[in-house]
N, C-alpha and C positions, 0 to 999 in steps of 0.2 A: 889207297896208296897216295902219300904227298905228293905235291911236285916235285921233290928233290927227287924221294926214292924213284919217282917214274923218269924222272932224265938220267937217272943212272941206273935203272935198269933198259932202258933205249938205247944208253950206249954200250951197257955192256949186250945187248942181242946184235947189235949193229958191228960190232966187231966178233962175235961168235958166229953171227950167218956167211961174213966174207969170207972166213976160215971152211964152215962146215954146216950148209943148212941144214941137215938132216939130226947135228948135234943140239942147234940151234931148235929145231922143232920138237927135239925131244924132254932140252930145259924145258922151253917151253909151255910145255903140254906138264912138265911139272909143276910148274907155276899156276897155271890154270887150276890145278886137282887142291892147291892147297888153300886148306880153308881158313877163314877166320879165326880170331882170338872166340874162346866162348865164353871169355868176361864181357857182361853189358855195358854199352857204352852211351852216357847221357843219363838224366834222373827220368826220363820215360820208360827208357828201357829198364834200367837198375829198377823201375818198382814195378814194373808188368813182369820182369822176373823172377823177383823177390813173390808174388804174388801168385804167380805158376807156382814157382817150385812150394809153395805153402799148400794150395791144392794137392799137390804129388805125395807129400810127406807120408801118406799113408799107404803109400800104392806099394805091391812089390816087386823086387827088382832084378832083374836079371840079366847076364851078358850072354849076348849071342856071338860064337865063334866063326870067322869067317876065313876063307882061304888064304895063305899067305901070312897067319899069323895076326892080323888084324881082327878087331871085336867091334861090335855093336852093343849098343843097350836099349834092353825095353822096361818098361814102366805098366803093367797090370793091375787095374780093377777087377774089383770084383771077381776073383779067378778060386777056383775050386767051389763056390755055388751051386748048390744043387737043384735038380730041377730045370726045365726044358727054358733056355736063355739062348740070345743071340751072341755073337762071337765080333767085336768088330776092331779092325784096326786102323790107327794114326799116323800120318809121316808128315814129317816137318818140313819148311824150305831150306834154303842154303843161306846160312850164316845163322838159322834158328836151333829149338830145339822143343822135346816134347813140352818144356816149361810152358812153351811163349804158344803154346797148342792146349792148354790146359780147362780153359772155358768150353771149347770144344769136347775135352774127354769130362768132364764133369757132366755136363749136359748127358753124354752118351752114357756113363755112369748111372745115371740117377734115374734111367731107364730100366736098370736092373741086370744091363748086357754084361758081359764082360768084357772090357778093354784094356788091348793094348795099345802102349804109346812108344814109339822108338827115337832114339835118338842115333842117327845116321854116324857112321865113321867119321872122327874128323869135330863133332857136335854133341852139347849136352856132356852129360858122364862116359860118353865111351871112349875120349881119350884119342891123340895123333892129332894131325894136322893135313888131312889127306882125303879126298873123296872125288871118286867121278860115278858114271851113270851106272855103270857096273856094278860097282861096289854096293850102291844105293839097291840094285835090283836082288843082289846077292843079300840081303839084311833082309830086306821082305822076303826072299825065300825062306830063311834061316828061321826068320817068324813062324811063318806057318808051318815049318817043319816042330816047330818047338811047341806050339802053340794047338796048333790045328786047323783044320779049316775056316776062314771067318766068312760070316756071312755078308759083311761089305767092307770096304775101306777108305777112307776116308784122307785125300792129302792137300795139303798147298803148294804152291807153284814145285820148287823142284821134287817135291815129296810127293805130288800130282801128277807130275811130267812119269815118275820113277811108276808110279802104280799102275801107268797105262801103259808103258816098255812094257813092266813085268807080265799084264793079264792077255798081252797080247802075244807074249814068248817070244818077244824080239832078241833075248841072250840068248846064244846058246850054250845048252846045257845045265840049262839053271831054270827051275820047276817055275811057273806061271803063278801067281796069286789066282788063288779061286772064287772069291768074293761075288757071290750074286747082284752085288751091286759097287757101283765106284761113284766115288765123288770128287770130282777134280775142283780146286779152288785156288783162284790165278795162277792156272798151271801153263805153263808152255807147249806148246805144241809138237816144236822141233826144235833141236840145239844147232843148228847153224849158225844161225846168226848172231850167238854165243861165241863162240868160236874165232867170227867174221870180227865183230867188234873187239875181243883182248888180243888179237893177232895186230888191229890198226891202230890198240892202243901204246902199245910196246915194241912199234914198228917193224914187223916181219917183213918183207921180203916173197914174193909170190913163192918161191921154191922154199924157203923157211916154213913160208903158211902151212901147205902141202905137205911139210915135215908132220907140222901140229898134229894137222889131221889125220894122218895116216896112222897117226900113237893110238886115233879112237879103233882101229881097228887091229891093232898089235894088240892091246893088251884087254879088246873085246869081243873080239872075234865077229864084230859089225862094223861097218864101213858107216860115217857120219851122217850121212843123208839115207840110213838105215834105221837112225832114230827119229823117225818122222811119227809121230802116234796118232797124228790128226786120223787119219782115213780108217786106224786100228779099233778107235772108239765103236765107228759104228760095223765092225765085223765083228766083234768077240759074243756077241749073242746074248750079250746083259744090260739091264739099264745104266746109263749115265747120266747123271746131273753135272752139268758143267756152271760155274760160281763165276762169276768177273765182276769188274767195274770198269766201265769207259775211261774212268780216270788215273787206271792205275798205273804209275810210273815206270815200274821195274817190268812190268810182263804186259806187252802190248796186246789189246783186247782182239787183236786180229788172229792174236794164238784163240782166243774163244770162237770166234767165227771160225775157224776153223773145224774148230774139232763139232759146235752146230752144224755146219753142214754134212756133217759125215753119213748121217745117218737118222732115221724112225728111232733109233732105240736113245739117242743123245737127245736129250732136254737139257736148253742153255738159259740161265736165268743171268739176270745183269742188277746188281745190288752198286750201282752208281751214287758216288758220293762215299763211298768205303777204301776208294786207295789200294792200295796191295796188302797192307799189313791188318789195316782195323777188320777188313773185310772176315777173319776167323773169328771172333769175337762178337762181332754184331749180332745183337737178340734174334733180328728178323730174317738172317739169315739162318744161325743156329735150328730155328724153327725150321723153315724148308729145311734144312737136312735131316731133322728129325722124321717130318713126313714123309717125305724121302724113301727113307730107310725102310717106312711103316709100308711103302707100298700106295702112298696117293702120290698120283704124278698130276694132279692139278696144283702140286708146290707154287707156281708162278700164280696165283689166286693169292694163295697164304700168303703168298712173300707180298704181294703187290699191297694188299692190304694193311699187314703191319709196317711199312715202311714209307706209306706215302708222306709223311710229317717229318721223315727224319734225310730222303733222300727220293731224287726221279729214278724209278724205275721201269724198264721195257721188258712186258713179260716176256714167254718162252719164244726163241729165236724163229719166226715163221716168218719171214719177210723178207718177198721176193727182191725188193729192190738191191736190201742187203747183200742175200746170194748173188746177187751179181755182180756185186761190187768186190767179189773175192777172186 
């Protein structure tokens, strides 16, 4: 958002909350949900897309129908193969799409699996401008309802955040992903402070804020600080690999320490030096997710090894001092 647009969308919340915070929190919380342009913006982006979507060209394709009218799209390898294959699925962050996730499914591809790759409401081919946690958690249902059961999945930050809602059955009424395995990569932990920060950007008002919030449970049927998935990780009774970098700008690595401390079954590896975005792409991480998958949980080995040249890396999160510094 410009400076212009953000002083004239300040003034105009600052004259709808005088009136009516409860209207004011409900723009609001519309504003929030609405997503990016999904044209790439910059010659980085333009040829990391251009360069996904070349990968994808062969994949096929389908829309998944969700409630309310709204669609999702996913993207399929290797689908109809016969013979005993694993089953895996992709989810992208916010403002990406399966494109900008495509090093990732190739890798997974070239294992023989079969993958799907989605692009979220709002993102990619399915068209609108529109997505919250919900809706994200309703498209990986709609997957495996389509698809079938997979045997793990695999997301980045908000596509990460969405996988640990769904396996933890924090919506209700909306089926759990069943994926014997998750791999969260600079995922978030918990959306409040989401929330906290575009309310103080567009100057709400504490009883406007309150409005905001309260939308997360009208139109999800969980209350905000509902979506906490930190502690979810280590109850669902399956392995997790959790991916960061200390240095990542957009998702603060404190969401990683978190969902590390949850539990035995959460393994936290820290590929530092990877940013938020490069971090899906990265060889040396692609590998730990590979192994991963395969079933070796000494990944923090593999990874530390192929990466000491290219970035510092602190293996699997065992450090007391750390814990206590959460």
């Amino acid at each position: 958002m410009t400076n212009f647009a953000l002083d004239v969308t300040r003034l105009g919340f600052s004259a709808l909350q005088a009136v009516s915070p409860d209207l004011a929190g409900r723009a609001a919380f519309q504003l929030f949900c609405r997503t990016p342009s999904t044209k790439p913006k910059g010659a980085k982006a333009k040829a990391a897309h251009a360069a996904g979507a070349a990968r994808l060209a062969g994949a096929e394709r389908f829309t998944l129908r969700l409630a309310g009218g709204r669609q999702a799209h996913a993207y399929r390898l290797n689908g109809g193969a016969r013979g005993k294959r694993k089953r895996y699925l992709v989810t992208h962050g916010w403002g990406s799409s399966a494109a900008y996730m495509a090093e990732l499914v190739s890798m997974l591809s070239a294992t023989g699996a079969e993958v799907v790759a989605l692009d979220f409401p709002g993102h990619g081919r399915s068209g609108g401008r529109f997505l919250h946690m919900g809706l994200a958690v309703e498209t990986i249902a709609a997957a495996e309802a389509r698809f079938g059961a997979f045997d793990a999945a695999i997301g980045h930050s908000f596509g990460g955040a969405a996988l640990m809602v769904s396996a933890a059955g924090l919506l209700p009424g909306v089926a759990p992903v069943t994926g014997e395995r998750l791999v969260l990569i600079g995922a978030p932990s918990e959306m409040g402070w989401l929330f906290t920060d575009f309310g103080g950007m567009i100057g709400l008002l504490p009883a406007a804020q309150r409005a905001l919030e309260n939308e997360v449970h009208r139109v999800t049927g969980r209350r905000l600080e509902d979506f906490d998935a930190s502690e979810a990780a280590g109850e669902i009774g399956r392995p997790v690999l959790v991916i960061h970098a200390e240095d990542d700008k957009e998702v603060s690595s404190l969401h990683a320490r978190r969902y590390g401390a949850a539990g035995k079954g959460v393994r936290l590896l820290w590929a530092n030096g990877f940013g938020h975005r490069r971090i899906i792409g990265a060889a040396p991480v692609l590998a730990a997710i590979a192994a991963f998958l395969e079933g070796d949980l000494r990944v923090g080995e593999a990874l530390d090894q192929s990466i000491k040249k290219d970035a510092e890396i602190i293996p699997f999160f065992e450090l007391p001092a750390r814990r206590a510094a959460l």
